[in-house]
Steps between C-alpha positions, in 0.01 A plus 500: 500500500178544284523905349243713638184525293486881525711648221383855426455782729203738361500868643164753490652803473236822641475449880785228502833626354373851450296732722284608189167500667477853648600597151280251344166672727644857400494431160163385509341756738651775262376362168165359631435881644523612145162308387302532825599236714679586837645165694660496801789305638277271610331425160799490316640231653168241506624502108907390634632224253278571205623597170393850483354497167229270702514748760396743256224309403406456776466852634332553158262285638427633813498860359443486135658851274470566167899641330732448560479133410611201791757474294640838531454508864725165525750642261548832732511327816810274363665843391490589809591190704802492253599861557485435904652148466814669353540835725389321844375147540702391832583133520311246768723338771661241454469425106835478401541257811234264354623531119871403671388216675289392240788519226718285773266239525554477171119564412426682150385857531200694322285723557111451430323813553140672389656811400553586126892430409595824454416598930708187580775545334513872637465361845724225448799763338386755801595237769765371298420129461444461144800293441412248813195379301505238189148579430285812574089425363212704490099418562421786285488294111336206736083427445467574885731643758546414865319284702485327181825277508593599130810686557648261691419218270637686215846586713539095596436419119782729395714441778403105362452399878206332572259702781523258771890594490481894507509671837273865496598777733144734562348769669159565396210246562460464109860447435477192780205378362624496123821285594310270705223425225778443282662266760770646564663541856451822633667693749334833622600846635160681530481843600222480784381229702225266316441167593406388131889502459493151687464368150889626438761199556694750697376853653830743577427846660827601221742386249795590789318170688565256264820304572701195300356272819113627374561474174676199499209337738260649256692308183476162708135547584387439140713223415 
C-alpha cells in the first residue's frame, strides 16, 4: 500500500485550540480606548487572523494618534493577552480530540500561528499541550502575516515536509486562505456561517466532529 502523502498535521491556535478571541477583542477594545479609538465587537473581529502588530497599523490608519508610538500600543495589547491567556483562556471543543487523532495517524504535529511566541506558548502551557507538539512557529519575525501563506511555509520547511504534504486545521477566513495559497490541504472549523469557507478541503462545525473515518478519508483524498 502506497503511504499517504499527508505527513504533518498543522494547528492555528486562537479560535481553534484556544477560545482566545473574546480575550483577543478585550484586549484591543481596552488599549485602543486609551488613544481615541472605540471598536466594537463587531469591528474587532473584521481584523480575526491578522497579526496584531498589522492590526495596529491598521487602526493607526484608520484613526491616526500621535504617542504613544504603534509600537507601544502592540507591545501593551500582548501584555495583556498574555496576562489573560494565563489566568483564563478556556480551551475550544474538541482540540485535544483532533491533536489525538492526528498523533495516531501518525501525522507530525506543529503549530503555525500569527501570534508572537511568547502568547502561544502561554496558551499552549494554559491548555496543557505543549508537549503534544514537535514544532510550535510564529508569523510575528515573518515579512507578512496571515493571509499571506508565510507562516505556514516556514513551519513545512522546518518540519522538512514539503506543503502539498501538511494538513492545516483553521478558523478564521485568513488562516484558510494562507494554507490554501500555500497549497496545503485545509480543513476548517469557522466560527459563523460564510460561504467563502467552500474553499476549505473540509468545513467541521468543531474539533469534537472530526473522526479517524474523516480524517482518514481526508488523508486518501490527496493522494
Amino acid at each position: 500500500m502506497l503511504a499517504p502523502v499527508l505527513r504533518a498535521a498543522i494547528f492555528d491556535l486562537d479560535g481553534l485550540l484556544v477560545d482566545s478571541e473574546p480575550l483577543w477583542r478585550r484586549a484591543e477594545i481596552e488599549h485602543f480606548a486609551t488613544v481615541g479609538l472605540h471598536l466594537t465587537d463587531a469591528e474587532c473581529e473584521e481584523t480575526t487572523g491578522l497579526r496584531i502588530d498589522e492590526v495596529v497599523a491598521f487602526r493607526h490608519r484608520q484613526h491616526p494618534w500621535g504617542a504613544p508610538s504603534v509600537a507601544e500600543i502592540t507591545s501593551r495589547i500582548v501584555d495583556r493577552m498574555v496576562s489573560l491567556l494565563r489566568e483564563e483562556a478556556p480551551a475550544k471543543p474538541g482540540g485535544a480530540h483532533a491533536v489525538d487523532l492526528c498523533a495516531r495517524a501518525g501525522l507530525r504535529l506543529a503549530v503555525a500561528s500569527s501570534s508572537p511566541l511568547r502568547l502561544i506558548e502561554a496558551a499552549l502551557a494554559r491548555l496543557g499541550l505543549r508537549e503534544r507538539f514537535e514544532l510550535v512557529v510564529s508569523a510575528e519575525r515573518e515579512p507578512y502575516g496571515k493571509p499571506h501563506p508565510a507562516v505556514f511555509l516556514r513551519t513545512a520547511e522546518q518540519l522538512g515536509i514539503a506543503p502539498t504534504s501538511c494538513l492545516v486545521f483553521e478558523d478564521s477566513l485568513n488562516g484558510l486562505v494562507a494554507a490554501k495559497a500555500a497549497r496545503m490541504a485545509c480543513i476548517a472549523v469557522p466560527e459563523r456561517t460564510d460561504a467563502r469557507f467552500a474553499l476549505a478541503d473540509l468545513v467541521l462545525p468543531s474539533l469534537d466532529a472530526l473522526d479517524a473515518r474523516t480524517l482518514g478519508t481526508m488523508i486518501e483524498r490527496v493522494r
